[in-house]
DOLONU-488495 format. One line per field, with one value per residue (C-alpha): residue in one letter; chain; residue number from 1; x negated, y, z negated. Coordinates in nm, 4 decimals. Example, Ala and Ser with C-alpha at 12.3 -4.5 7.8 and 13.67 -1.06 7.14 Angstrom:
2
residu = A|S
chaine = A|A
num = 1|2
u = -1.2300|-1.3670
v = -0.4500|-0.1060
w = -0.7800|-0.7140
***
This chain:
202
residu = X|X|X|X|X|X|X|X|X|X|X|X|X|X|X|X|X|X|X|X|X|X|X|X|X|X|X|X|X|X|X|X|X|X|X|X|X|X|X|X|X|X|X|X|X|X|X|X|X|X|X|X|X|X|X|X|X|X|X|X|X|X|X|X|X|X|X|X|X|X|X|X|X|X|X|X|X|X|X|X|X|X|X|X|X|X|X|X|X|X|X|X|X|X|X|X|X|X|X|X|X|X|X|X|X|X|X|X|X|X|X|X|X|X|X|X|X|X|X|X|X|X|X|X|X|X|X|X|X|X|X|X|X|X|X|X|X|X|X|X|X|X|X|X|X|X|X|X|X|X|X|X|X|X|X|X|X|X|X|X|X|X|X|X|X|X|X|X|X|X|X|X|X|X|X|X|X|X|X|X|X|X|X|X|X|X|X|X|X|X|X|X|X|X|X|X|X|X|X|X|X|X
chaine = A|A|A|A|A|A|A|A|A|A|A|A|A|A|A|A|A|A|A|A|A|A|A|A|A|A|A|A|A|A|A|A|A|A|A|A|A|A|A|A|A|A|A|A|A|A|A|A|A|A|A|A|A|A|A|A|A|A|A|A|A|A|A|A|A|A|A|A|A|A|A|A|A|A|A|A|A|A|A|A|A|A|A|A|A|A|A|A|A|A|A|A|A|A|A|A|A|A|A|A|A|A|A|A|A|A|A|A|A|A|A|A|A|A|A|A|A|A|A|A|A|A|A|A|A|A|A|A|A|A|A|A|A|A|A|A|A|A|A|A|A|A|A|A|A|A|A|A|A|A|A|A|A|A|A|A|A|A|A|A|A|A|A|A|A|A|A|A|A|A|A|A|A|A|A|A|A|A|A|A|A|A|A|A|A|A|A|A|A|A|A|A|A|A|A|A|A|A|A|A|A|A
num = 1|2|3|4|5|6|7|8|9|10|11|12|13|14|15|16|17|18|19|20|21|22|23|24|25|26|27|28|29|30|31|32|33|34|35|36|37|38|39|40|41|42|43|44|45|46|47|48|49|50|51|52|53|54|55|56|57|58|59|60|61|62|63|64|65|66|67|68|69|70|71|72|73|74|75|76|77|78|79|80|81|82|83|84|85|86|87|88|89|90|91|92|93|94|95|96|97|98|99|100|101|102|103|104|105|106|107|108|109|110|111|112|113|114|115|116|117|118|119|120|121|122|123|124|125|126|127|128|129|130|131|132|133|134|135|136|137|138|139|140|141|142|143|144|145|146|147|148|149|150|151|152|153|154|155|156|157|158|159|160|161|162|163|164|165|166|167|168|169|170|171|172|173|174|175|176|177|178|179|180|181|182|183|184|185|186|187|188|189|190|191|192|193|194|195|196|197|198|199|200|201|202
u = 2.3047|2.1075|1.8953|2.2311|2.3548|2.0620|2.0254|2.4078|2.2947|2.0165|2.2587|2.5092|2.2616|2.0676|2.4055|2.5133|2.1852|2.2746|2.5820|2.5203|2.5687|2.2204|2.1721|2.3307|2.0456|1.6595|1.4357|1.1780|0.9079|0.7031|0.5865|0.8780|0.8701|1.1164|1.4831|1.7244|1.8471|2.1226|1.9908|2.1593|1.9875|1.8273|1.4320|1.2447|1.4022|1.1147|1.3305|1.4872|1.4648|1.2106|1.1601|1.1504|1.1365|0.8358|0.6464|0.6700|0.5016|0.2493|0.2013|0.1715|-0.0731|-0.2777|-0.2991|-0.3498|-0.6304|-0.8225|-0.8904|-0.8648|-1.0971|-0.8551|-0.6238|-0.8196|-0.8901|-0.4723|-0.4540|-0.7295|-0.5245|-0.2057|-0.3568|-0.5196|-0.1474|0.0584|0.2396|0.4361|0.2134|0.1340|-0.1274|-0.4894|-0.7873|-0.9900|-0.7996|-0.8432|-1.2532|-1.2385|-1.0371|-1.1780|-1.5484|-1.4729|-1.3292|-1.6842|-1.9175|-1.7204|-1.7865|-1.5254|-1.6518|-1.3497|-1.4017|-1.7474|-1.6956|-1.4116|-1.6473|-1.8992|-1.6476|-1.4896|-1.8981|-1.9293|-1.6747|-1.5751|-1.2256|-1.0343|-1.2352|-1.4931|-1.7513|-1.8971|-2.2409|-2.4792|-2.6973|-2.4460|-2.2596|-2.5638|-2.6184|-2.2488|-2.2004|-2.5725|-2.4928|-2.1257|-2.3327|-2.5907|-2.3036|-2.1578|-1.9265|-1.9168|-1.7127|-2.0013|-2.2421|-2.1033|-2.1116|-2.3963|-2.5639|-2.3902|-2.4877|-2.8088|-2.8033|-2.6063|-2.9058|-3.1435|-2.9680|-2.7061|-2.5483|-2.4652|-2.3491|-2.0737|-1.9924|-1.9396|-1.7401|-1.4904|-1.4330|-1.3222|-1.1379|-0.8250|-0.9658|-1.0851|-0.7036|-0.5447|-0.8143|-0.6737|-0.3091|-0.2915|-0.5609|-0.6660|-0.4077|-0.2891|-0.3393|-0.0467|0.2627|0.5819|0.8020|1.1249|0.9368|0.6047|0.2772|0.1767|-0.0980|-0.0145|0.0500|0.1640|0.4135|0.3527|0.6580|0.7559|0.4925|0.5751
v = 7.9519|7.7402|7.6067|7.5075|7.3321|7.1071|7.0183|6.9428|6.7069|6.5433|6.4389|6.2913|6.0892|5.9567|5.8774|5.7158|5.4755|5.4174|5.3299|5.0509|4.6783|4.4784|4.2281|3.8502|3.6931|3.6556|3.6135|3.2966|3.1131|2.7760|2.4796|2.4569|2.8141|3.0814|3.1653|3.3704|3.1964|3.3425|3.5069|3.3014|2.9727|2.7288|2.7095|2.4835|2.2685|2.0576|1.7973|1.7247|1.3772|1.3411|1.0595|0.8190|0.4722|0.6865|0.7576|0.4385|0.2641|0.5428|0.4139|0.0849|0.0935|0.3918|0.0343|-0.1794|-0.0063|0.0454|-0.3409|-0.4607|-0.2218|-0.2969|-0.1639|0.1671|0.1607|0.1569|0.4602|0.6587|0.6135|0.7070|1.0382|1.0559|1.0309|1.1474|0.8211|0.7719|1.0278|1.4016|1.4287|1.5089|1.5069|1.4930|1.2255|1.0446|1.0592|0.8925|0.6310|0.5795|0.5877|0.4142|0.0752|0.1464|0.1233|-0.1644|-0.3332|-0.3444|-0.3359|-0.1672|0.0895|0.1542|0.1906|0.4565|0.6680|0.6624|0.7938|1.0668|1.2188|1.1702|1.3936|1.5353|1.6192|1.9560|2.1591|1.9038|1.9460|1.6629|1.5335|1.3233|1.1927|1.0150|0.9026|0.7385|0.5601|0.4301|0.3294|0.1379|-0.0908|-0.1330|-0.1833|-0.4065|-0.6424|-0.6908|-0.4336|-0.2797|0.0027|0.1184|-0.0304|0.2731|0.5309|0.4728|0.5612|0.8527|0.9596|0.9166|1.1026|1.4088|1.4498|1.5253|1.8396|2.0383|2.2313|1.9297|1.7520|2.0303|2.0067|1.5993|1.6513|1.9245|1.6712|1.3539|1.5523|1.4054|1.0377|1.0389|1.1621|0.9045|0.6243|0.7685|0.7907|0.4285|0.2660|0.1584|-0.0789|-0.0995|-0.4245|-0.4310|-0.3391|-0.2606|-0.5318|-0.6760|-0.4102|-0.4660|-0.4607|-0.7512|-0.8717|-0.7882|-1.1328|-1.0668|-1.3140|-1.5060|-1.6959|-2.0333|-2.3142|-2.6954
w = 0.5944|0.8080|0.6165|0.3720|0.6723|0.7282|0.3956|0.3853|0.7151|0.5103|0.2437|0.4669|0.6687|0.3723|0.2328|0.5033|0.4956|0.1358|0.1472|0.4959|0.3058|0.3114|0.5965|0.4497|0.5891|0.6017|0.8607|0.6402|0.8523|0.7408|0.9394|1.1364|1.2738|1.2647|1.1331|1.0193|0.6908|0.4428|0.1329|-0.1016|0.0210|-0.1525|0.0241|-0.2000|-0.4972|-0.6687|-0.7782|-0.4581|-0.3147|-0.0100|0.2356|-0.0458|0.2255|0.4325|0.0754|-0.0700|0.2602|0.2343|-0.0781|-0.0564|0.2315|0.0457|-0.2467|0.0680|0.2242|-0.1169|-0.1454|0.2396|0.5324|0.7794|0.6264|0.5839|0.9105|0.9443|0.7882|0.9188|1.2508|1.0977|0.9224|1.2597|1.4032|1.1683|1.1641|0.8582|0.6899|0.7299|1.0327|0.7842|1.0389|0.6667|0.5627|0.8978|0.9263|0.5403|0.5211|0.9378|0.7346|0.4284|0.6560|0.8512|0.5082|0.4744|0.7814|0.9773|1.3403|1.4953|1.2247|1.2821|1.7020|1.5788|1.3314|1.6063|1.8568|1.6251|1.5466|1.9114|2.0201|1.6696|1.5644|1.5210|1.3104|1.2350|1.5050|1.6439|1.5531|1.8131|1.5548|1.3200|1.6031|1.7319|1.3517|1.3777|1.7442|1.7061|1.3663|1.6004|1.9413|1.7879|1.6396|2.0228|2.0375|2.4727|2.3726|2.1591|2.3733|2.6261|2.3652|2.2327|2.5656|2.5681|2.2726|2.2907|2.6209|2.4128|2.1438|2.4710|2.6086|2.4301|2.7257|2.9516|2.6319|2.5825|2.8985|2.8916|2.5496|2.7214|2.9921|2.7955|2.5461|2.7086|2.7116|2.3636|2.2783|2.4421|2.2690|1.9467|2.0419|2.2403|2.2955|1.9401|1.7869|1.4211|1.2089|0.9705|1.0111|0.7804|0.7753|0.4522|0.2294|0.2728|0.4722|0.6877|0.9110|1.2607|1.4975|1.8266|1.9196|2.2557|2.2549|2.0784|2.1091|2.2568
***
């Protein structure tokens, strides 16, 4: 009888369980984070429409940048940034390093900098920041005048160079966020030298 009873309990319970209506939402995470969305909802649609003004200036630089080194240099900052494209470190250090085999000086001070400290997963590398901040040094640039002695100073001892690297990590990030300027900038549809204006001329 008992044992008829607990049985009869079993059934009822896992009945019960059955018969409770499915949750009308999902708990779905991507870049964005975390939330609860309703099961029915559309998550991805290829064929949907994305930031078709934001791609086409991507674009258009991307063309830019293949002929003219200051404009790579443009957008190894904004991969650097993630201005107006998706933030790439990878993307940054080539299009940074292609303007640099180029020749373009403010370029070649930059790759110097980025080996010197290195960035995100890319660890930094004393050696070929010394080769880039020299050729930039040697054609009168002071920034890499600076580095350059620092870097030099970094290939001597390892343990005092991690230790200088830990302590300008917030320096070099501001250098990358405001202190180097873009060239061109997006203007009626199009990419165009940048020329600050100082005011009408008499």
């Amino acid at each position: 009888m008992k044992k008829h009873a607990v049985c009869l309990l079993l059934i009822l319970l896992s009945s019960a369980v059955l018969a409770q209506t499915p949750s009308s939402t999902v708990r779905i995470c991507d870049d964005r984070g975390c939330e609860e969305r309703p099961r029915d909802a559309v998550t991805f649609n290829p064929n949907a429409p994305g930031d078709s003004a934001a791609e086409q200036q991507a674009a258009k630089l991307i063309a830019l940048a293949e002929k003219d080194p200051r404009a790579a240099y443009d957008l190894g900052l904004r991969y650097f940034r993630g201005d107006g494209v998706r933030q790439d470190s990878y993307q940054a250090l080539k299009w940074m390093r292609d303007a640099a085999e180029r020749g373009y000086l403010k370029a070649q001070t930059a790759v110097g900098r980025l080996y010197l400290m290195g960035l995100e997963e890319m660890g930094s590398d004393p050696s070929e920041a010394e080769k880039w901040l020299s050729i930039a040094a040697g054609r009168g640039d002071k920034e890499a005048k600076t580095l350059l002695a620092q870097a030099t100073k970094a290939k001597q001892n390892e343990v005092a160079y991690r230790r200088w690297v830990d302590s300008q990590k917030a320096i070099w990030n501001s250098y990358w966020m405001d202190r180097y300027q873009y060239e061109w900038q997006w203007r009626n549809g199009g990419w165009y030298e940048y020329r600050p204006y100082y005011g009408p001329r008499y």
